[in-house]
N, C-alpha and C positions, 0 to 999 in steps of 0.2 A: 433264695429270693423268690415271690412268690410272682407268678405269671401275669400280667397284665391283658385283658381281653378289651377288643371293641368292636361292635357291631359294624360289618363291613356291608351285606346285601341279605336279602331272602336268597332261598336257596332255586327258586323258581325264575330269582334276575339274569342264570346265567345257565344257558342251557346246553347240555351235554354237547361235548366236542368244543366249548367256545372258553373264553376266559375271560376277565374284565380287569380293569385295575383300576386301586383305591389308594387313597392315601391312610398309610396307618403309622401313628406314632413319628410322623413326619417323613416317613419315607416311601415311596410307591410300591407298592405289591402289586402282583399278577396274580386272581385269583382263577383257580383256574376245575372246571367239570370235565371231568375223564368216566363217564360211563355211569355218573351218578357220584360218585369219587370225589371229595373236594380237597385240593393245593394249594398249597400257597407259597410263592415266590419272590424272590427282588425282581423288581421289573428292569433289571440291568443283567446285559450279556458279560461276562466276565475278562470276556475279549474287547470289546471297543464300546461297552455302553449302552450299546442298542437296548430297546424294548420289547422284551421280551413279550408281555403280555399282549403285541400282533403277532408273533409267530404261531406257528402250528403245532395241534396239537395229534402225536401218534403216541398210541400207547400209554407207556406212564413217562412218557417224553415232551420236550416244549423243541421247538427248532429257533434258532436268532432269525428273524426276515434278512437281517442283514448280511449275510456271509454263509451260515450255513451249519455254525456251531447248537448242539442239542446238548442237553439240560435232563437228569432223571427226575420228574419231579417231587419223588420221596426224598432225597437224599441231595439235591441239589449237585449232586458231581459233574465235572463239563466228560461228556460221551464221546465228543469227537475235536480234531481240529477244525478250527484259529483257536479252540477254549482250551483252555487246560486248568484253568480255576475254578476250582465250585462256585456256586452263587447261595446265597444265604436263603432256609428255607423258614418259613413260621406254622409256627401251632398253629393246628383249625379246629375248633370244637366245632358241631352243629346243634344249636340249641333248639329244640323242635323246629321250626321250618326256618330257622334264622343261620346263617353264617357267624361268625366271629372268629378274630386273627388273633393270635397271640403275638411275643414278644420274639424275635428272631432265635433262632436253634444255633446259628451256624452258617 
């Protein structure tokens, strides 16, 4: 099946260390700049919902603001407790200065 893309933001809307969230394909993503680096996440902690896309950003990690649970954000796996569920990650192309999300990995 073949991948579905949609322009999310320029890649200059979200600047390194910070992330933003969008709605794509009807669900909220966290996009997120790690060093120049672009993610993309569910904006839901796998633990109780929270929104991911205000937590912090260390590494190639997100933290929940809510409790304290972190996120890898290659691979979506929970890092620590309350999480112990991954959260679903999505395809990012960069199409010269533009962002675009694919369709969920997982």
């Amino acid at each position: 099946m073949a991948v579905t893309f949609q322009r999310v933001a320029a890649i200059s809307e979200i600047p390194r260390g910070q992330s933003r969230v969008f709605e794509v394909d009807g669900k909220s993503v966290s996009v997120c700049n790690v060093e120049g680096e672009i993610f993309a996440i569910a904006d839901l902690c796998s633990h109780d919902d929270g929104p991911l896309g205000a937590g912090e950003l260390t590494d190639h990690q997100i933290e929940c603001p809510r409790h304290g649970a972190r996120f890898d954000l290659k691979t979506g796996k929970a890092l620590c407790l309350p999480a112990v569920l991954p959260i679903p990650v999505y395809k990012v192309e960069l199409r010269g200065e533009e962002i675009w999300i694919g369709d969920s990995e997982g």
